[in-house]
C-alpha positions as CSV (number, residue, x, y, z in Angstrom):
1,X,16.2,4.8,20.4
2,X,16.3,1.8,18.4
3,X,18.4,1.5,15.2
4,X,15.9,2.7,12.6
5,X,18.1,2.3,9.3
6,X,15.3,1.4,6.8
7,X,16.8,-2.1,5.1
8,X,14.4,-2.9,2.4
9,X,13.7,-6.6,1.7
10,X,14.6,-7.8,-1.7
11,X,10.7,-8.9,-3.1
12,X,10.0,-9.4,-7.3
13,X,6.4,-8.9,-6.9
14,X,5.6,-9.9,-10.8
15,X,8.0,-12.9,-10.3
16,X,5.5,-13.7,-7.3
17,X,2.7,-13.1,-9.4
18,X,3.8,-15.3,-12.4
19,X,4.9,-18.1,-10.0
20,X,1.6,-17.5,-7.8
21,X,-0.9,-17.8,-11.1
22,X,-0.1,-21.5,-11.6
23,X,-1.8,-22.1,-8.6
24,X,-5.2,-23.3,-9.0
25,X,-7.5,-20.5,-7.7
26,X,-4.9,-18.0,-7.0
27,X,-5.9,-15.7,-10.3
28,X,-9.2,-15.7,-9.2
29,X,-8.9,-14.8,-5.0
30,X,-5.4,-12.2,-6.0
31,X,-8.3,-10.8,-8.7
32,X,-11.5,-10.3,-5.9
33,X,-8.0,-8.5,-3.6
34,X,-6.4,-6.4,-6.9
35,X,-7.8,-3.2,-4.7
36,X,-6.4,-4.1,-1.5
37,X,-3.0,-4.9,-2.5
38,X,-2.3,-1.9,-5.1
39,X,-2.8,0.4,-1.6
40,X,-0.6,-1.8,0.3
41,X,2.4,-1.4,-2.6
42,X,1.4,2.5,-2.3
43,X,1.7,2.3,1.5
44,X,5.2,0.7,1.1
45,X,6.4,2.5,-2.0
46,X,6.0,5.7,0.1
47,X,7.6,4.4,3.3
48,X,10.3,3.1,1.2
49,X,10.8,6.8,-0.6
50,X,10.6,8.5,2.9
51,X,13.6,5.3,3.8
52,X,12.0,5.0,6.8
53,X,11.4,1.5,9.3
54,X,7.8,0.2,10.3
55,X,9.6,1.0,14.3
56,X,10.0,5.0,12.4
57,X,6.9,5.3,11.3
58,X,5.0,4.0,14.2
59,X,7.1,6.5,16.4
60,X,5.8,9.3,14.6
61,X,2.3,8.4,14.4
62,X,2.0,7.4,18.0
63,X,1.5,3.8,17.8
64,X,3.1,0.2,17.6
65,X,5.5,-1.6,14.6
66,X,2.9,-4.6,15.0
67,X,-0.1,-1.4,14.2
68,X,2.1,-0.3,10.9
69,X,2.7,-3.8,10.4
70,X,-0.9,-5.0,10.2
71,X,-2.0,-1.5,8.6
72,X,1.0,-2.6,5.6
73,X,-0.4,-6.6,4.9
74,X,-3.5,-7.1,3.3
75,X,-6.4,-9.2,5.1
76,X,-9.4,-8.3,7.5
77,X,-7.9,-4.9,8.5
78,X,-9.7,-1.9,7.0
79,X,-7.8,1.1,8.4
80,X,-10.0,4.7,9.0
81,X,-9.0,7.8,6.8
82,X,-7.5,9.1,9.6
83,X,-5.1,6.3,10.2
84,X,-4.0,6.5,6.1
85,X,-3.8,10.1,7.0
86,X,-1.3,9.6,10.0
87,X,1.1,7.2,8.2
88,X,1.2,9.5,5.2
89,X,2.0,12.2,7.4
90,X,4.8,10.0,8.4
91,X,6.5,9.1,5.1
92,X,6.1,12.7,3.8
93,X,2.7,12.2,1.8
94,X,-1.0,13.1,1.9
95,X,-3.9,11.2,1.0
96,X,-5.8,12.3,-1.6
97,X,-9.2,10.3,-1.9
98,X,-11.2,10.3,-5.4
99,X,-14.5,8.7,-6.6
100,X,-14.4,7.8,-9.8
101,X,-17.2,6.8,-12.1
102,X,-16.8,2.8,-13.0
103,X,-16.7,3.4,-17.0
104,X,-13.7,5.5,-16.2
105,X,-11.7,4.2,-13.7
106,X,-12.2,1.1,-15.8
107,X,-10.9,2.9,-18.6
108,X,-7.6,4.5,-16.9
109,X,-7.1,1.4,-15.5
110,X,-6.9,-0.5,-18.4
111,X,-4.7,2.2,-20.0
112,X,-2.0,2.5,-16.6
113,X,-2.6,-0.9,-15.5
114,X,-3.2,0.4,-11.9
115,X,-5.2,-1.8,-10.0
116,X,-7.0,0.9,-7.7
117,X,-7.4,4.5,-9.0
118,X,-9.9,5.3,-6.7
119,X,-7.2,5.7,-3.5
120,X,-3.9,6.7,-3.8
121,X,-1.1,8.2,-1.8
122,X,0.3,11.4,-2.9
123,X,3.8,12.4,-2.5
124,X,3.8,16.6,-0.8
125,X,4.8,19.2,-2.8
């Protein structure tokens, strides 16, 4: 079995985001993606927590590193529920799915400055 020591990679995401807004455009196409990347951070917040490897996680859900991999960047890729619900399975979590009227979720986002309240992974009891 491959070595499967989780070794996170040092990233300041709101040092990327500062940097990234003075870029013409960037504000505008990171804005129309907000949704997108909030799961992603979720996605690797709760890998990171479980300290497990993209190798560790596609081992126990039956599929490839480059599968977690693409399922972890954001782009073209819309993974099915029961793909989130395999990976969360595998870092120790559940999905938990919620629609949320607009006014609302506007609202709580606003207040908790989380980008997508309408999908989130939740940590098992």
């Amino acid at each position: 079995m491959a070595d499967l020591q989780y070794r996170p990679v040092q990233h300041d995401h709101e040092a990327f985001l500062e940097d990234a807004g003075k870029r013409e455009g960037f504000t505008e196409v990171y804005g129309k993606l907000a949704k997108e990347y909030a799961l992603i951070q979720e996605l690797l917040r709760a890998r990171s927590r479980a300290n497990l490897t993209q190798e560790a996680v596609a081992e126990v859900m039956g599929t490839t590193k480059s599968a977690v991999s693409r399922l972890e960047t954001p782009g073209k890729h819309s993974p099915s529920v029961k793909t989130l619900r395999k990976y969360a399975q595998a870092v120790g979590c559940q999905v938990e799915i919620r629609l949320i009227p607009s006014s609302e979720a506007t609202k709580t986002a606003e207040k908790t400055r989380v980008k997508c309240p309408k999908t989130r992974i939740q940590k098992k009891d």
